[in-house]
Every structure is written in structure tokens, then in C-alpha cells.
C-alpha positions in Angstrom: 144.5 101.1 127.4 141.5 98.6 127.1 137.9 99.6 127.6 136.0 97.9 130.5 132.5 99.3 130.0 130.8 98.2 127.0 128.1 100.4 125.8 124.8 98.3 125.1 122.9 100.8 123.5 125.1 100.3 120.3 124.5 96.6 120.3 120.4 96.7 120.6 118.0 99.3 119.9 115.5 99.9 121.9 111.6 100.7 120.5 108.4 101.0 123.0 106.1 97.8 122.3 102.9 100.0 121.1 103.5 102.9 118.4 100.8 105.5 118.6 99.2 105.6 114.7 97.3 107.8 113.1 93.4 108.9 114.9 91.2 109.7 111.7 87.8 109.1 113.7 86.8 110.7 117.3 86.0 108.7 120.0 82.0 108.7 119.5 81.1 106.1 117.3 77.9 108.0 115.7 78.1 107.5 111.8 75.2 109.2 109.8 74.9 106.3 107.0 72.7 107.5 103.5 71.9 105.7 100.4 72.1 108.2 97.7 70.0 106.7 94.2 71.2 108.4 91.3 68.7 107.7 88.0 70.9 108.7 85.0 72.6 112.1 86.5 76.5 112.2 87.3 76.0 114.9 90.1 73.5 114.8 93.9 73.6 117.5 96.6 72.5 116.4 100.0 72.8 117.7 103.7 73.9 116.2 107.0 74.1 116.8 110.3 76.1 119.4 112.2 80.1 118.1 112.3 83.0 120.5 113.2 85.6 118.1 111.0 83.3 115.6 108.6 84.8 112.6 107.8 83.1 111.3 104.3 83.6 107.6 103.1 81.6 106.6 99.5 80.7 103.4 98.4 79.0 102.8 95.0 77.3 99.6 94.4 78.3 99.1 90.7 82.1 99.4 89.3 81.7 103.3 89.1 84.0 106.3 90.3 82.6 108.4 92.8 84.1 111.4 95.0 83.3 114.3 97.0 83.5 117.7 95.0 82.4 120.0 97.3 81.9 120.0 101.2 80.2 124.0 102.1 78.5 125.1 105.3 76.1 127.6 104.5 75.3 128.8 107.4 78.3 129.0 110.4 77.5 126.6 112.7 74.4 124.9 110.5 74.7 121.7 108.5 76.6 120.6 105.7 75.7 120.1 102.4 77.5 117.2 100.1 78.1 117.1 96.7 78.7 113.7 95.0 80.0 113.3 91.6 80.6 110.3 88.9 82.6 109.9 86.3 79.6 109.0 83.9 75.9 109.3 84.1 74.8 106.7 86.7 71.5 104.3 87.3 72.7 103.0 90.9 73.0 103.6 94.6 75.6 105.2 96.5 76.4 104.5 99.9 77.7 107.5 102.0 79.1 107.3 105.9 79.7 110.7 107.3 81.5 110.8 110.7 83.0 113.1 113.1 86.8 113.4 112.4 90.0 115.1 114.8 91.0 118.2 113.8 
């Protein structure tokens, strides 16, 4: 016996036109922007403000690698403090954004 229906689903998939990605950032837009100016020394310590999820984003000025090493709160609740780190000793600027991220 012959089929009459004919399933379309096996012919076309179906996707919804706008895929939710990825939210790194929250809705506010505040970003705390620093220039860090390093003088010869591979390691700086600096605070920020008060973030429940920091969001950290460094740019050096020179061809240079730079990272976060340590994020601590020393107080519950208080401000952060950031440590920066190069690969070498450095004579340059750093440019840190910190935002508020999602948990």
C-alpha cells in the first residue's frame, strides 16, 4: 500500500531566525578604565571598585604578554584588588577595563 501523507519535517529542517549567544557583560554599561605604567618591574597590584563577577580585559601598548595572576577580595563585600603580570620587565602602559560580568 502507497503512502499519501508525506512527512515534511524530513525534507526541511527547521531553525528559529535568532540564536541566543553567549552574555559575558551585564546590562549596565559602566566600565572602570585604568592606565597602569609599569617603569622596569614585571608585576603591579591595584584595586577597583566593588563587582560581584569582574570582568577584566588588558591591553598593553607595546608587543608584550600581560595577564591577570590574581583576582582577591580582602574584605567580603569590599573591593578588589588586581594583580598584573608580564612576561619580562616592562617600561610601558597597560590599559585595564574592568566590568561587571553574569554569573
Amino acid at each position: 500500500m502507497a503512502r499519501t501523507k508525506i512527512d515534511l519535517q524530513r525534507y526541511k529542517k527547521v531553525y528559529p531566525q535568532m540564536k541566543s549567544g553567549p552574555h559575558f557583560f551585564s546590562q549596565s554599561n559602566e566600565v572602570e578604565t585604568h592606565k597602569l605604567s609599569f617603569s622596569g618591574e614585571s608585576i603591579k597590584t591595584f584595586g577597583v571598585g566593588i563587582y560581584n563577577y569582574p570582568v577584566i580585559v588588558l591591553t598593553p601598548e607595546d608587543n608584550i604578554n600581560a595577564w591577570v595572576s590574581a583576582v582577591v577580595r580582602p574584605v567580603v563585600g569590599g573591593a578588589w584588588q588586581i594583580t598584573v603580570e608580564t612576561s619580562t620587565s616592562y617600561t610601558g602602559k597597560i590599559h585595564v577595563h574592568v566590568a561587571e560580568g553574569n554569573p
